[in-house]
C-alpha positions as CSV (number, residue, x, y, z in Angstrom):
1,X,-62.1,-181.6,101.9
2,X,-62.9,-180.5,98.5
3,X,-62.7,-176.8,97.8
4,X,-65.9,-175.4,96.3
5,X,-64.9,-172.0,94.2
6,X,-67.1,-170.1,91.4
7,X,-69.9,-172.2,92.9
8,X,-72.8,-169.3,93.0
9,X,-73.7,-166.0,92.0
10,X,-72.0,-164.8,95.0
11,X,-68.7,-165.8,93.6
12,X,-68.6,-162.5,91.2
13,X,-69.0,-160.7,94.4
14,X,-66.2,-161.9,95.7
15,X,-63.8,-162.0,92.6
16,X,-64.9,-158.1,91.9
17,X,-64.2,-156.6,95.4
18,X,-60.7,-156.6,95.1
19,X,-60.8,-155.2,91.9
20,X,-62.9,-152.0,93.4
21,X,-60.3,-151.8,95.9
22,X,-57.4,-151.9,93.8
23,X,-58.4,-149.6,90.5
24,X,-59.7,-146.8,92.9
25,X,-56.6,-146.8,95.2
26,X,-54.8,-147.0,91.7
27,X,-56.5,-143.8,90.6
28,X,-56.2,-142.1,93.7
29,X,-58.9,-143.1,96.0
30,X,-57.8,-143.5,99.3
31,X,-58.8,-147.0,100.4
32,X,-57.1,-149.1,102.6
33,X,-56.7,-152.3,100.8
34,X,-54.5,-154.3,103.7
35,X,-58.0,-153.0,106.1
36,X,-61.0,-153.9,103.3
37,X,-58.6,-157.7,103.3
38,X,-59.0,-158.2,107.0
39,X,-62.2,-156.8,106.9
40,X,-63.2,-159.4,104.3
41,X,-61.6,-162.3,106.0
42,X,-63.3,-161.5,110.0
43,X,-66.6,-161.6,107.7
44,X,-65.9,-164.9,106.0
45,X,-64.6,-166.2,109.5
46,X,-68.3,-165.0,110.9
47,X,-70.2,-166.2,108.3
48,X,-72.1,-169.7,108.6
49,X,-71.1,-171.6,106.1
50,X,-69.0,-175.1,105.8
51,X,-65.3,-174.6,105.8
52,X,-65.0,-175.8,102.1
53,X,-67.2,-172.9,100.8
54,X,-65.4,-170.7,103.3
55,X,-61.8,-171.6,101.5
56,X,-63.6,-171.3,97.9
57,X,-64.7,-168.0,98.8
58,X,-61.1,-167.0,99.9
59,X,-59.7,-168.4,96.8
60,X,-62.3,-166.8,94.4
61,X,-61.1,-163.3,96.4
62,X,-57.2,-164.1,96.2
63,X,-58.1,-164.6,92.1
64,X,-59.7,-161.0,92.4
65,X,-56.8,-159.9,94.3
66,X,-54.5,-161.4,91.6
67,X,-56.2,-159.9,88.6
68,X,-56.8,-156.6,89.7
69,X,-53.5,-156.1,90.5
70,X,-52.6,-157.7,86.7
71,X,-55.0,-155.2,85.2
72,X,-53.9,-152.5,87.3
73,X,-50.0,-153.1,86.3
74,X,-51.2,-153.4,82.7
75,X,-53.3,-150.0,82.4
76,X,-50.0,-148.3,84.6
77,X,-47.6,-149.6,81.7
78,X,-50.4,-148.2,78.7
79,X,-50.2,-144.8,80.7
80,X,-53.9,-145.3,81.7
81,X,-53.6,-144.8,85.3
C-alpha cells in the first residue's frame, strides 16, 4: 500500500486544523484538542475513501499537529503568546 499525502486541495485542510486548534488553545481559547483529534479521526474512519488516502490524510494532520505545536513553542519562547 502506498500512502497518498499532500495529494489535493483538501490536504491544506487537513494540515491547517491542527494549527487552529493549537494557536487558539495557546492564546487562551478553550478548545479541546485531545476531543477535536478523536473527532477528526471517527470522521476519517466514516469517510469513503481507500485506506491509502485515509493514512495520507492522517499523516498530512499528524504534520499539522507537529508544526503547530513547533510554531506555538517558538512564538512562547519570542514572548508572543
Amino acid at each position: 500500500m502506498r500512502v497518498r499525502a499532500f495529494d489535493d486541495w483538501k490536504s491544506t485542510i487537513h494540515f491547517l486544523i491542527p494549527h487552529v486548534m493549537i494557536l487558539d488553545s495557546a492564546l487562551g481559547v478553550p478548545v479541546s484538542f485531545p476531543a477535536a483529534t478523536a473527532a477528526y479521526i471517527a470522521y476519517q474512519l466514516r469517510e469513503r475513501e481507500k485506506m491509502a488516502y485515509k493514512a495520507g490524510d492522517f499523516v498530512e494532520y499528524l504534520a499539522g499537529c507537529v508544526s503547530a505545536h513547533v510554531l506555538t513553542f517558538l512564538l512562547r519562547a519570542l514572548g508572543v503568546v
